[in-house]
C-alpha positions, 0 to 999 in steps of 0.5 A: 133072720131078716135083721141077720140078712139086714147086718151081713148084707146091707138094709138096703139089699135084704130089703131088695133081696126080700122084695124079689122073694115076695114077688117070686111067691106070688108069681109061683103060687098062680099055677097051684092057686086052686090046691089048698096046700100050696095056699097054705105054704104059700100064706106062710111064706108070704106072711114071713116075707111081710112081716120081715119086709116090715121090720126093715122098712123103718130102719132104710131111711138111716141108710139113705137119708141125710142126718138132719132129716132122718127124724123126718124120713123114719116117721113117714116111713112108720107113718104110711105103713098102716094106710098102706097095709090096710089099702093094699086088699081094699084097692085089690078088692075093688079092682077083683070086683070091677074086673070080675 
């Protein structure tokens, strides 16, 4: 669905259009966050929003980048994605255990 998004409206606007979604998830799920049904529905939503965030992320830089330096631009892009996938709940962790 996400690479069917990608062709009809342009990599950079489903990529932007999944972001809002992931955002308005999380923002959703604070109020019910205490009943484990809705942090089910949320895992779900969540974790499709990541996976198709995922798939469309290393194809953005063929859009944005000049053709001498795509190369470039995708292998960072692939690059960063795992450091930055296994940072995300280190930092959250350690932040939720400073702050209490």
């Amino acid at each position: 669905p996400a690479s069917a998004a990608a062709d009809r409206l342009g990599r950079p606007r489903a990529f932007a259009a999944l972001c809002l979604a992931y955002a308005a998830a999380d923002l959703c799920v604070v109020p019910y966050a205490a009943h484990y049904p809705w942090l089910c529905a949320y895992a779900l939503l969540a974790g499709g929003a990541v996976g198709a965030l995922n798939s469309l992320m290393p194809t953005l830089p063929t859009e944005v980048a000049p053709p001498g330096e795509m190369e470039q631009a995708v292998t960072l892009v692939c690059a960063m994605l795992g450091p930055g996938t296994f940072a995300g709940p280190v930092i959250a962790g350690a932040a939720f255990d400073a702050t209490g």
